[in-house]
N, C-alpha and C positions, 0 to 999 in steps of 0.2 A: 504494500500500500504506500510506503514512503517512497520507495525507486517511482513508483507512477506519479508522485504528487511533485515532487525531485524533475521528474522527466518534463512534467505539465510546466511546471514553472520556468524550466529551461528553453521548452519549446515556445513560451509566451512572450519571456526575454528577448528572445529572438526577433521574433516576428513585430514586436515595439520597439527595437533598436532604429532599424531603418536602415542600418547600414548602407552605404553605395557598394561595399560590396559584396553584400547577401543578393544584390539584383544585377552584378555582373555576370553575364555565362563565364568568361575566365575566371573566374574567385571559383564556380562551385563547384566547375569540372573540378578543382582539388579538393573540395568538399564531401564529393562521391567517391575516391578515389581511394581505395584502402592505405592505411603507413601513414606517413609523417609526411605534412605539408612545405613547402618553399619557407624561406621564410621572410621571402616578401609579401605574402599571403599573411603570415603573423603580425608583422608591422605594421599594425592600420595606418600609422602617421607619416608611415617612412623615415622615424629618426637615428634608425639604426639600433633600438633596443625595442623589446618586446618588454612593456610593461605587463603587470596580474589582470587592469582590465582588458588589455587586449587580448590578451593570452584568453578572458571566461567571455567575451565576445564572441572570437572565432569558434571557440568549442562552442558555444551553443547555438553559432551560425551554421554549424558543418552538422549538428545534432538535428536543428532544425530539418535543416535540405535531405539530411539521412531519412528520417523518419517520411518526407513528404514522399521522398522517392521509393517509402518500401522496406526499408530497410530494418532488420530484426538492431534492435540495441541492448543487447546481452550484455555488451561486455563496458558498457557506457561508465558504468563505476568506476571501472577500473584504468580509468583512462589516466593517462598521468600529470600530475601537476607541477604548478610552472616552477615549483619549489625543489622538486627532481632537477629539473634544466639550471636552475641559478644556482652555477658551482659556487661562485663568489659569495653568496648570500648579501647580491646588490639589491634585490630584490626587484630587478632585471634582467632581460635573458639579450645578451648579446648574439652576433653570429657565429665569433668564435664558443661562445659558450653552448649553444644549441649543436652545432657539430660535433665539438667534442662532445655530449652526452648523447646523440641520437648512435656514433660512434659505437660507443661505450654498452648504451643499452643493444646493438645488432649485434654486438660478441658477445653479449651476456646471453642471448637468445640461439647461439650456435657453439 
């Protein structure tokens, strides 16, 4: 019952964001797209870091367009937070830092 009301809320966030780029075809072909996103896709402002909002923006842009398109989200919980990626604990995710960790977690997974 929480994962649905969790899911509900995420999906509502979304859709009242407004994003320009929840309503680009480029932004959600990587939305649909299983793995880990560009990460100019992250960067909504372009200033070369991925702040927490941007970071719980696109997750629940890409949650959003997941769901409209069909998609089971089993594993939505466990998706990873931006606290994983900020090695520094700037409380920002750089590009050097988002590569080293997406790195890092593709050996951990082989």
């Amino acid at each position: 019952m929480n994962t649905k009301l969790t899911l509900l809320g995420l999906v509502s966030l979304a859709l009242l964001s407004g994003s320009a780029f929840s309503e680009s075809a480029d932004y959600e072909k990587f939305y649909l797209q299983r793995g880990p996103m560009p990460f100019e896709v992250l960067d909504l402002n372009g200033d070369g870091v991925i702040t927490a909002q941007e970071h719980a923006t696109v997750r629940s842009e890409r949650q959003a367009a997941r769901i409209k398109a069909g998609y089971l989200m089993r594993n939505a919980r466990r998706a990873p937070a931006i606290e994983q990626a900020d090695l520094d604990g700037s409380g920002a995710i750089s590009r050097n830092e988002l590569s080293a960790w997406q790195s890092r977690r593709f050996q951990q997974r082989w």
